[in-house]
N, CA and C of each residue as an Amber inpcrd file, in Angstrom:
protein
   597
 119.5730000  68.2070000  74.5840000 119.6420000  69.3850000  73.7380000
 118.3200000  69.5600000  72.9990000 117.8550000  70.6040000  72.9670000
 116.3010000  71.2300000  72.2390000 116.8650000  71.2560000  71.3560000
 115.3800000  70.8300000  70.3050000 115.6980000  71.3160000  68.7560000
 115.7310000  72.2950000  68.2080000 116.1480000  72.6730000  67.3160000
 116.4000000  73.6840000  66.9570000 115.3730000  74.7580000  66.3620000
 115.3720000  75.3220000  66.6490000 113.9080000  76.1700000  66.2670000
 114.0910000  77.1660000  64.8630000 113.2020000  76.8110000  63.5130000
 113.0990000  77.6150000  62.6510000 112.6580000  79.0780000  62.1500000
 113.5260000  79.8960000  62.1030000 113.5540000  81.2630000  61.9960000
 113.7200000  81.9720000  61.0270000 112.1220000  82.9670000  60.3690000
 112.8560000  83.3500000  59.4690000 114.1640000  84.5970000  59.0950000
 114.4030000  83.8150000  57.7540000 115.3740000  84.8790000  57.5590000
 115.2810000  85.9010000  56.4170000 113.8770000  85.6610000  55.5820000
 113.6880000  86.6050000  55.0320000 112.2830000  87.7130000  55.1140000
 111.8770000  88.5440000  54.9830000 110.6640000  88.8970000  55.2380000
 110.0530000  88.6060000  54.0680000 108.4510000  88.8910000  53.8760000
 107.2430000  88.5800000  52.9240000 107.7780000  88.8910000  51.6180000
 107.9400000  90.5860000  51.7260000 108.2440000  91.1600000  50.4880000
 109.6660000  90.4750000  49.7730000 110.2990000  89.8330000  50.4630000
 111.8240000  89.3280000  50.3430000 111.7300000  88.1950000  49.4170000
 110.7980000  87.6590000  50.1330000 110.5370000  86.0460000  50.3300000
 109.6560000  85.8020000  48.6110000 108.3520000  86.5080000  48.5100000
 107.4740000  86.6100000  47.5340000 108.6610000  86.6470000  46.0190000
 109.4230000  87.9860000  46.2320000 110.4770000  88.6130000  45.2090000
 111.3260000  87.5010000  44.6280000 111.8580000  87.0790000  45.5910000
 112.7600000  85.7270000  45.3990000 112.0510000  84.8270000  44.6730000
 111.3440000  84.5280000  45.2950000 110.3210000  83.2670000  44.1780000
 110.0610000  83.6010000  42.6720000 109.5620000  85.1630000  42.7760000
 109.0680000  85.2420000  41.6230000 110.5090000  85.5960000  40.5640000
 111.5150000  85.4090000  41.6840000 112.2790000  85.6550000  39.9320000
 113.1020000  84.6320000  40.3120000 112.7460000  83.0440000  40.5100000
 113.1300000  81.9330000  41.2130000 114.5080000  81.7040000  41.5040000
 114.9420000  82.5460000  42.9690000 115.8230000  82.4870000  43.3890000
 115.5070000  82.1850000  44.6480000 116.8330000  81.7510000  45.6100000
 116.8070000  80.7870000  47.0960000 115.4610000  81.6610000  47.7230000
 114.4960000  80.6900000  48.8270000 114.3730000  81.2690000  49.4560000
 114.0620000  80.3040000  50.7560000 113.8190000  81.3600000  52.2810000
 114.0800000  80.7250000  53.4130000 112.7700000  79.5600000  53.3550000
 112.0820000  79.8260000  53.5520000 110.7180000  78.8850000  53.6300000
 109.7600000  78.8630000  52.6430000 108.5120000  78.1800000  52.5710000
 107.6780000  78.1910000  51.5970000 106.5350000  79.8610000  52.3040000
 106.0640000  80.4430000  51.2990000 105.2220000  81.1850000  51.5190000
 103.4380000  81.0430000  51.9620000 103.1210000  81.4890000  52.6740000
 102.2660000  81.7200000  52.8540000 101.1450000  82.7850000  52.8900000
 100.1350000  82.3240000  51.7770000  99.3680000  84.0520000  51.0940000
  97.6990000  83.1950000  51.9500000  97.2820000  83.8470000  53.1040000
  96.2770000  82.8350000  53.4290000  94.5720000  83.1400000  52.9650000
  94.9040000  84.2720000  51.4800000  93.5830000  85.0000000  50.7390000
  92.6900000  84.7900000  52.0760000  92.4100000  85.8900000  52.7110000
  91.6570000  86.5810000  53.5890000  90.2980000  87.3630000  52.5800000
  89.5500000  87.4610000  52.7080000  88.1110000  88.2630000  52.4160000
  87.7320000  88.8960000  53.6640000  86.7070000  87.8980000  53.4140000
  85.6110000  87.8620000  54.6180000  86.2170000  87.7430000  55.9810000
  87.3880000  87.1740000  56.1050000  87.7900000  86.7650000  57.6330000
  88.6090000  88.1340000  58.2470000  88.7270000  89.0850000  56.9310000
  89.2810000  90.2640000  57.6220000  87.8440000  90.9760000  58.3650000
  86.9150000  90.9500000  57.6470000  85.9770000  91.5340000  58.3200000
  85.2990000  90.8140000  59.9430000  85.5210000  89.3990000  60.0290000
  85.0520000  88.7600000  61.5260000  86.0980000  89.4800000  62.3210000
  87.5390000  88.7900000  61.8960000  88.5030000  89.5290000  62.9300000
  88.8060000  91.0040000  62.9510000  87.8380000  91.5930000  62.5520000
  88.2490000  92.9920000  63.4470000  87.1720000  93.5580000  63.0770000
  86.0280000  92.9570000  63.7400000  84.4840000  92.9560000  63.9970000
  83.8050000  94.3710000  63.2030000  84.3530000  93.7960000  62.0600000
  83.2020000  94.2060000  60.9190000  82.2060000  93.4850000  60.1440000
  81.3850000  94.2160000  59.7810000  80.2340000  93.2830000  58.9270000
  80.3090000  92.9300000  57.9200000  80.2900000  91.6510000  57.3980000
  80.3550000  91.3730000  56.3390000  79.9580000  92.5050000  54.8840000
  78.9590000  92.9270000  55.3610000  78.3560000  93.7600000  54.9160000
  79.0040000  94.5260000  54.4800000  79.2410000  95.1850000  55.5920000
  80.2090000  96.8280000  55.4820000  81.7830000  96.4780000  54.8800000
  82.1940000  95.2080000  54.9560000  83.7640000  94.8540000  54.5780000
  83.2480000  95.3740000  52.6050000  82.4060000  94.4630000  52.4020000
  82.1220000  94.5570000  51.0340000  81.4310000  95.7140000  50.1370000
  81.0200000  96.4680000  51.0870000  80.6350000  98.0500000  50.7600000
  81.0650000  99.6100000  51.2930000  82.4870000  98.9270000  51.8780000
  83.0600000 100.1520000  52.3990000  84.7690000  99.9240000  52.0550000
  84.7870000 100.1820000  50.9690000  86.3730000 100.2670000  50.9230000
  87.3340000 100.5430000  51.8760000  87.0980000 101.5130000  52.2770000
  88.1870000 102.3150000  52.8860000  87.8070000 101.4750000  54.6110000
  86.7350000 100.5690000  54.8730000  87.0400000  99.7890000  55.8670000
  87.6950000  98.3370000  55.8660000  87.8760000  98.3490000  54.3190000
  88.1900000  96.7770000  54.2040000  89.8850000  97.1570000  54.2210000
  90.0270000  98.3010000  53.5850000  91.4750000  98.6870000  53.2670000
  92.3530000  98.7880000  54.9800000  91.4090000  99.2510000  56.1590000
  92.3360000  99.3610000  57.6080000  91.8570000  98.0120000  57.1550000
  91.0120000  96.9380000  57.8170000  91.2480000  95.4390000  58.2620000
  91.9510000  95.1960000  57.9050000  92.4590000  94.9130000  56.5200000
  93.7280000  94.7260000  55.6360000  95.0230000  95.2000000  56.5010000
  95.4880000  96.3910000  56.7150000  96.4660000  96.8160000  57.0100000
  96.9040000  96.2790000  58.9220000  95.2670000  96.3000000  59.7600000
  95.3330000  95.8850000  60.6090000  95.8860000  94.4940000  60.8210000
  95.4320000  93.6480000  60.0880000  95.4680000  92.1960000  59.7480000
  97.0710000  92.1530000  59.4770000  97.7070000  92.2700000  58.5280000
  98.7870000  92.2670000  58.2910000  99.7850000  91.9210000  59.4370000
  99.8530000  93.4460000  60.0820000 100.4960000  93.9050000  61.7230000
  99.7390000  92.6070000  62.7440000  99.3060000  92.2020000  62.7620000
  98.5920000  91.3230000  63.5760000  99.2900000  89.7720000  63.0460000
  99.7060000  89.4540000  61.9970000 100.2310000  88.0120000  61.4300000
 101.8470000  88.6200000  60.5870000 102.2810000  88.7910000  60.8950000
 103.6730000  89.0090000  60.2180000 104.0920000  87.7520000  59.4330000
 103.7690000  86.6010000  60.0350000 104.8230000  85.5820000  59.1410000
 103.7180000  85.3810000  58.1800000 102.7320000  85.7840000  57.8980000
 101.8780000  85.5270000  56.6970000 102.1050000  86.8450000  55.2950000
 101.6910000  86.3450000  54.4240000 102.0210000  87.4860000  52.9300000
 100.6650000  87.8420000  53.1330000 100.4930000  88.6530000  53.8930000
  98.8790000  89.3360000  54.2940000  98.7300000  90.6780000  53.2400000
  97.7370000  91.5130000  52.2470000  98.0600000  92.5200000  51.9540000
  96.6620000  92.5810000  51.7610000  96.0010000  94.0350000  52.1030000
  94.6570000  94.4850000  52.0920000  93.9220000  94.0540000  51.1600000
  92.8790000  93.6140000  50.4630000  92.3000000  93.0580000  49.7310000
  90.9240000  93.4990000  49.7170000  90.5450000  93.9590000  48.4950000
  88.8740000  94.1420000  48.2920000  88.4370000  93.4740000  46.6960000
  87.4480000  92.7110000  47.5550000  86.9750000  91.8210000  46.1830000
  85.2070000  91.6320000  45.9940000  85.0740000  90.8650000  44.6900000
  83.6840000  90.3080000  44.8520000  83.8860000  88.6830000  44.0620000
  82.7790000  88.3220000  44.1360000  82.3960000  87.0010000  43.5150000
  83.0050000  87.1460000  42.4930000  83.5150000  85.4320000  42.1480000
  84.0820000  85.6970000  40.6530000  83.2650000  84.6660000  39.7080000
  82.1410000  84.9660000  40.0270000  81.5330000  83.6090000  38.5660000
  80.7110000  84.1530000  37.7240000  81.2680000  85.3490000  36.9280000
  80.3820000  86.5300000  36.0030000  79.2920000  85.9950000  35.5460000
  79.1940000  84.8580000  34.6470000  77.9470000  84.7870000  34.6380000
  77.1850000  84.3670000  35.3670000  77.2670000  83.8210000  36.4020000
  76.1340000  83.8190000  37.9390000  75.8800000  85.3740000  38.0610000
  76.5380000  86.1560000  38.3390000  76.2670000  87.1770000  38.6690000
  75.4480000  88.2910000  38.0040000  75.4080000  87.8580000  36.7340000
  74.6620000  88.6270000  35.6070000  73.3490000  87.3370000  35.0770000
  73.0700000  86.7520000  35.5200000  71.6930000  85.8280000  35.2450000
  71.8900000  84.9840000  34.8870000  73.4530000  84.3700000  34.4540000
  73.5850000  83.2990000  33.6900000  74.2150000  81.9300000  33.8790000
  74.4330000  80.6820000  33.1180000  74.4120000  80.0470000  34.2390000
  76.0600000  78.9720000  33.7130000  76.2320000  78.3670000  34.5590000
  77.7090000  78.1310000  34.0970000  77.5220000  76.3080000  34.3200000
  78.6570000  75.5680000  33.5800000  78.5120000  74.2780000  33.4660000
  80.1490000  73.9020000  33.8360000  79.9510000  73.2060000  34.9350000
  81.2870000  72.6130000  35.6500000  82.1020000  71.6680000  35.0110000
  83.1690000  71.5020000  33.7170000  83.5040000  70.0460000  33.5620000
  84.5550000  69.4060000  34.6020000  84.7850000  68.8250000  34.6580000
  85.6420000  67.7750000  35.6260000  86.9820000  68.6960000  35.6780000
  87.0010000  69.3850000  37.1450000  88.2280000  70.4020000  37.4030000
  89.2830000  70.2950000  36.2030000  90.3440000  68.9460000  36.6100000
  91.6130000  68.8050000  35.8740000  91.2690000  68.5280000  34.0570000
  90.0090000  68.4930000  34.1050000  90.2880000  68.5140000  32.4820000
  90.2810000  70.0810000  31.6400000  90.5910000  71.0240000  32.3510000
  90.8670000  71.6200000  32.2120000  92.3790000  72.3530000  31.4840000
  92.8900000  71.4050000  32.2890000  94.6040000  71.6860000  32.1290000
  95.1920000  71.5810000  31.0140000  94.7010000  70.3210000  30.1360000
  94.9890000  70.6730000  28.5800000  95.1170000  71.5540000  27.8460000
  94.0470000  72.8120000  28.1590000  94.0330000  73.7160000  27.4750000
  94.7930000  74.8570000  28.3420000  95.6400000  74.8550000  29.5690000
  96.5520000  75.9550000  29.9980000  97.1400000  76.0210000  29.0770000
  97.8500000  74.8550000  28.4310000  98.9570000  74.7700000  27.8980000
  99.1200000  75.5460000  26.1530000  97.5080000  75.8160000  26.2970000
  97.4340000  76.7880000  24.6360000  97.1330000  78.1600000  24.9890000
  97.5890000  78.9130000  26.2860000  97.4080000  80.1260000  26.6200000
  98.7430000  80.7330000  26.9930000  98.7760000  81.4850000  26.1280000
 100.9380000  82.0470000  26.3970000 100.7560000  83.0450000  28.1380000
 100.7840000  82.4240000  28.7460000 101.3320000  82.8080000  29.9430000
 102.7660000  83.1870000  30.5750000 102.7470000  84.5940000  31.0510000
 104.1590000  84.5120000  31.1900000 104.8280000  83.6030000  32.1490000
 106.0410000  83.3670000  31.8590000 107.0790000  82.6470000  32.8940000
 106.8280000  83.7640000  34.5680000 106.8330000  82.4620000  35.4190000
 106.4880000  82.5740000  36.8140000 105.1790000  83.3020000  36.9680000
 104.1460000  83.1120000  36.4320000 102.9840000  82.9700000  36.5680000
 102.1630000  82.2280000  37.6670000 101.6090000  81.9740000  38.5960000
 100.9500000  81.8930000  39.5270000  99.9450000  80.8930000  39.4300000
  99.5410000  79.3880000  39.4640000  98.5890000  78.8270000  39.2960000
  98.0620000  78.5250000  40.8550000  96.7890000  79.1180000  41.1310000
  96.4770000  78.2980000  42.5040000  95.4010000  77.7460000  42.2030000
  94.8180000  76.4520000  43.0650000  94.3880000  74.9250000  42.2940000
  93.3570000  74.9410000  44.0530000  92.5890000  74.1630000  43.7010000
  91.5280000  73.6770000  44.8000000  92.1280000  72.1550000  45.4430000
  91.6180000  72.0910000  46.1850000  91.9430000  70.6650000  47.2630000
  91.2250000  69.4350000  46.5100000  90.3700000  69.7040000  45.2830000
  90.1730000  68.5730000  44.2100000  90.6730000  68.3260000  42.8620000
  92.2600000  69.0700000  43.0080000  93.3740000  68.7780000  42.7140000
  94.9150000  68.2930000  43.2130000  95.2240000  67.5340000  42.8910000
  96.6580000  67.0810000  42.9960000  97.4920000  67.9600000  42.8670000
  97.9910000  68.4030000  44.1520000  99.3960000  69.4920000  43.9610000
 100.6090000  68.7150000  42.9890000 100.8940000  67.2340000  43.4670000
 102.0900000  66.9370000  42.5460000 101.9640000  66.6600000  41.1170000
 100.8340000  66.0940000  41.0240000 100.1850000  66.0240000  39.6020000
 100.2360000  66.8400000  38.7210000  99.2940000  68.3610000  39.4520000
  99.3860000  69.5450000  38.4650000 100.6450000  69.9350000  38.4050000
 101.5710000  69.8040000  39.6200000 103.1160000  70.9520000  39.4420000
 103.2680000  70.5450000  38.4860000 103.7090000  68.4540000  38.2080000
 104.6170000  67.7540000  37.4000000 104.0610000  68.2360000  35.6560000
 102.7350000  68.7320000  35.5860000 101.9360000  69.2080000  34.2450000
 102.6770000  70.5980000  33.9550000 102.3020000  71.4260000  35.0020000
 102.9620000  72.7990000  34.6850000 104.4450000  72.6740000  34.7660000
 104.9340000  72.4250000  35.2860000 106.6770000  72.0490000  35.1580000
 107.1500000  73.4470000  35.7880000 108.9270000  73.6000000  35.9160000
 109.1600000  74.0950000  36.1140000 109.1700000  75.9320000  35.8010000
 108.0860000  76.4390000  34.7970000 108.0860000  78.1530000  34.1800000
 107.0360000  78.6770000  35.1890000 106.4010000  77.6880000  35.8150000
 105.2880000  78.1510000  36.2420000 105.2960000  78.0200000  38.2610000
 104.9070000  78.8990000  38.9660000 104.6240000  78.7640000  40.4720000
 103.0150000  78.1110000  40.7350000 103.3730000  77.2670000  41.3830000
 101.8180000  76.6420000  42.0140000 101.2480000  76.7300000  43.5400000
 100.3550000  77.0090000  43.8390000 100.2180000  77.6800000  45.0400000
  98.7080000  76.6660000  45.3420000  98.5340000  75.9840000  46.6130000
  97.2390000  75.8930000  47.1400000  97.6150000  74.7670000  48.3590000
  96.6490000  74.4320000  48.5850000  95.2190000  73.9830000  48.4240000
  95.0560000  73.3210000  49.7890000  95.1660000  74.1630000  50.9350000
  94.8180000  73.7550000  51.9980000  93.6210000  73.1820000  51.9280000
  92.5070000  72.1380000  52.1290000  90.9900000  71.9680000  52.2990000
  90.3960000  73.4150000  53.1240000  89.8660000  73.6170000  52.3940000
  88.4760000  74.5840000  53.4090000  87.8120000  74.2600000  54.0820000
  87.6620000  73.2890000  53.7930000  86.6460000  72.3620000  54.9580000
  87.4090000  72.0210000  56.5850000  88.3630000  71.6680000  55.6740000
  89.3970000  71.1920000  56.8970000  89.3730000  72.3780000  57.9220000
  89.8260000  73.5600000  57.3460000  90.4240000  75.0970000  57.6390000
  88.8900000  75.0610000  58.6640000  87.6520000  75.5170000  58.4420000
  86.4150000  75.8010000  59.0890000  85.8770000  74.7480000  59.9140000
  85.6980000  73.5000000  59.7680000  85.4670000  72.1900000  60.8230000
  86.5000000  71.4070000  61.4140000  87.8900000  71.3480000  61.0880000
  88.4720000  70.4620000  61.3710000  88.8240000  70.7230000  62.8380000
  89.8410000  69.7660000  63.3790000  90.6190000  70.1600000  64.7050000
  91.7920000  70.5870000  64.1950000  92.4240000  71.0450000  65.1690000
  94.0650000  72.0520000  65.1620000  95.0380000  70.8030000  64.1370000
  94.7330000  69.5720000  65.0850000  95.5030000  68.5110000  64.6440000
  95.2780000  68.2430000  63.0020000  94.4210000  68.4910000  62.7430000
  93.5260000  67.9790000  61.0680000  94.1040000  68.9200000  60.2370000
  93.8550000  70.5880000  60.8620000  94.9240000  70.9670000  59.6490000
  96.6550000  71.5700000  59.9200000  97.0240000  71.0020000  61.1240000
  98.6360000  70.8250000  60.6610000  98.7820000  69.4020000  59.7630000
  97.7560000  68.0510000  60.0280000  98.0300000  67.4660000  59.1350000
  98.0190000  67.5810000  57.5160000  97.2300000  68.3800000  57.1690000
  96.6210000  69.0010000  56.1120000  97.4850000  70.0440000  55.3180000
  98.2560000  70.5650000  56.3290000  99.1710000  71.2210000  55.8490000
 100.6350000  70.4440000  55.4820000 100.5770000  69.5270000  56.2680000
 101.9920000  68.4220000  56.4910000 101.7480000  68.0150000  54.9220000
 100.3790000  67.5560000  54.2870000 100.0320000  66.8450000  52.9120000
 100.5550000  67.7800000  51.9860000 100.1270000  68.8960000  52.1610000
 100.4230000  70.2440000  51.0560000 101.9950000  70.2060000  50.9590000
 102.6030000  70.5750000  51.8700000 104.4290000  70.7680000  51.6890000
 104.9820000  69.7440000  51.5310000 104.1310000  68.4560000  51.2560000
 105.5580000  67.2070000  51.2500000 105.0100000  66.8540000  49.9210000
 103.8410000  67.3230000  48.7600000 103.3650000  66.8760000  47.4350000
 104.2250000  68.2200000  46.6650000 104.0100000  69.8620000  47.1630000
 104.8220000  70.8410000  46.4630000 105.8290000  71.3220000  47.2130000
 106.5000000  71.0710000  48.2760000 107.6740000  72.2620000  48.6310000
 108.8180000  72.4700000  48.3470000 108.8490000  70.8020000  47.6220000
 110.4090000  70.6730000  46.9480000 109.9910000  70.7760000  45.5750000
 108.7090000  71.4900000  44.4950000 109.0880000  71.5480000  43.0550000
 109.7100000  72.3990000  42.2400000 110.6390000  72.7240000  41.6060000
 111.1360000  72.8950000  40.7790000 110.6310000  74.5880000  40.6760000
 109.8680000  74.5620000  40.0430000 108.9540000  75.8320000  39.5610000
 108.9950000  76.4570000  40.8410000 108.3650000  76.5000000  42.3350000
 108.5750000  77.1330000  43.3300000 106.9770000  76.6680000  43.8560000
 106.7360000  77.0900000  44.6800000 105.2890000  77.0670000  45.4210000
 104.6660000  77.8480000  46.4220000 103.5770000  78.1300000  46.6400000
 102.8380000  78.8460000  47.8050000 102.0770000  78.2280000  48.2660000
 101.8760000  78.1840000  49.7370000 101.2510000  77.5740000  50.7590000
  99.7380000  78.4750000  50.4270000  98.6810000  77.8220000  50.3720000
  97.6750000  78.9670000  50.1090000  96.1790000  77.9980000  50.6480000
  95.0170000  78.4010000  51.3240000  93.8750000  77.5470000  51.3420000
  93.1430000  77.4820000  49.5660000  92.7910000  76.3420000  49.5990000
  91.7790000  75.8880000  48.2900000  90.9540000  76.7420000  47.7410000
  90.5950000  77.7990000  48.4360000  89.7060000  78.6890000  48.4620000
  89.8940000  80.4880000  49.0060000  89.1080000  81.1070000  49.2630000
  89.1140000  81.9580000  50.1640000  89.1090000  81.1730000  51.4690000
  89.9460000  82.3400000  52.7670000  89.8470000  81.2660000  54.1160000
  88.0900000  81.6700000  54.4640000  87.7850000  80.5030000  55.1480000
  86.1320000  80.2590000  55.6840000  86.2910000  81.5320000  56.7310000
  85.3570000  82.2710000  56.7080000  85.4680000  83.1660000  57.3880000
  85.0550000  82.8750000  59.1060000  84.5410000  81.7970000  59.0770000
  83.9060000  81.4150000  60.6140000  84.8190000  80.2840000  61.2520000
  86.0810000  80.1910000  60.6080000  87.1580000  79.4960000  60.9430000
  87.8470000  80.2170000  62.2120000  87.5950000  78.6090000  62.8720000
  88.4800000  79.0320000  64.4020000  90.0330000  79.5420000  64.3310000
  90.0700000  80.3770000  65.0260000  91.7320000  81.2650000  65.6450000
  92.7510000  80.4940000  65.4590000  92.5710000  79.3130000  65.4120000
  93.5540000  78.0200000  66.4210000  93.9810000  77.1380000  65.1100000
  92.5540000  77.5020000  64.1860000  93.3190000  76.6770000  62.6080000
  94.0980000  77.5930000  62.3260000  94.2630000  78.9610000  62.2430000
  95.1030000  79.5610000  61.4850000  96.6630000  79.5040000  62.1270000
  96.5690000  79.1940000  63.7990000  97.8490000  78.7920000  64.4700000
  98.0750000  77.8580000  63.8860000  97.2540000  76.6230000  63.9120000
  98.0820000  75.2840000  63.2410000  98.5110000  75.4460000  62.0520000
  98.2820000  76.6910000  60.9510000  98.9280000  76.7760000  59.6420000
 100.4680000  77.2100000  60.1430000 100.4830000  78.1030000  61.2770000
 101.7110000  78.6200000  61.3090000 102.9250000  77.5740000  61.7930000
 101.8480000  76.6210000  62.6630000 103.0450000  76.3000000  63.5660000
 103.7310000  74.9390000  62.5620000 102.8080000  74.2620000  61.4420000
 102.9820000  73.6100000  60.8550000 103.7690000  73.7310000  60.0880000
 103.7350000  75.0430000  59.1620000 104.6040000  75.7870000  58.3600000
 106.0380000  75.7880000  59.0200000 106.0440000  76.6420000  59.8830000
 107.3220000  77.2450000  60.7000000 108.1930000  75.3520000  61.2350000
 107.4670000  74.4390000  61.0710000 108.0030000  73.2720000  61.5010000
 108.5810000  72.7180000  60.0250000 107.7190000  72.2890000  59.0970000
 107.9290000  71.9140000  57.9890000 108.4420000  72.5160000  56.6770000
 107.8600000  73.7110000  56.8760000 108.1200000  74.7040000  55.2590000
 109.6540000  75.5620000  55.2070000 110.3370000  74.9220000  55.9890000
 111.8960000  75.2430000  55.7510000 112.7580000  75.0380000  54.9920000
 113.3040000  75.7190000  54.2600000 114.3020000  74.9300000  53.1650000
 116.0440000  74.8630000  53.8680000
């Protein structure tokens, strides 16, 4: 007898909704922040993705229709490190020492934290606790050099530190996805997911 094969049963918009007002849902989500990789896969220029709205807005919509089991939604952005961007210059302290001070910013309940791959998914959930959703941290590195095998393992790490917390979670890369990331990593997110991220 074959195993049984996991299917979903809710769609994106279903799936997202549920979480955010933390009720059941079929699997863990997956938001795989696309930029730049909308513009490779559907051979636009970097360039033009970032100075043509209304071309980043079809990739977006194209993209979507093209990955269904992903929370794909058109996206136009820029850099986010304001003062780099305006001449100035910024000082890194040690990621997680950061977190002390979430806790003096009134954030609403089911709020959204997504965290880099030089953070601890179980660490930070067990900090933020259950008011809050935590979402990350596929490696990027992994995502752009690795093999197929490296990031279903990679993904196997992500859903077995957050898929059972409390608060809820999203499957998400550490980063924006690498835009020169092979076809075949973004299969191994799915097929990894669709194996593991079942509730």
């Amino acid at each position: 007898m074959g195993k049984k094969k996991n299917i979903d049963k809710m769609s994106n918009k279903e799936r997202i909704k549920s979480l955010m007002l933390n009720a059941p849902i079929d699997r863990v989500p997956f938001i795989p922040y696309f930029l730049s990789y909308f513009a490779v896969i559907n051979g636009i220029s970097i360039y033009d993705f970032f100075t043509k709205p209304d071309l980043a807005f079809k990739a977006g919509l194209t993209t979507m229709k093209k990955y269904p089991w992903a929370s794909i939604r058109p996206a136009y952005d820029w850099a986010d490190h304001g003062a780099w961007e305006f001449g100035g210059k910024i000082e890194w302290p040690i990621h997680k020492g950061n977190l002390q001070h979430w806790r003096k910013v009134p954030f609403p309940g089911r709020t959204i934290f997504t965290i880099g791959d030089d953070m601890d998914l179980k660490e930070t959930g067990d900090f933020l606790g259950e008011k809050y959703i935590l979402a990350g941290n596929i490696s990027t590195t992994t995502i752009q050099t690795g093999t197929k095998e490296d990031v279903i393992e990679e993904v196997k790490r992500c859903l077995s530190q957050a898929k059972d917390r409390s608060g809820g979670f999203i499957l998400m890369p550490a980063c924006e996805w690498p835009p020169l990331a092979p076809s075949e990593n973004l299969e191994a997110v799915r097929e990894a997911l669709m194996e593991y991220g079942f509730y």
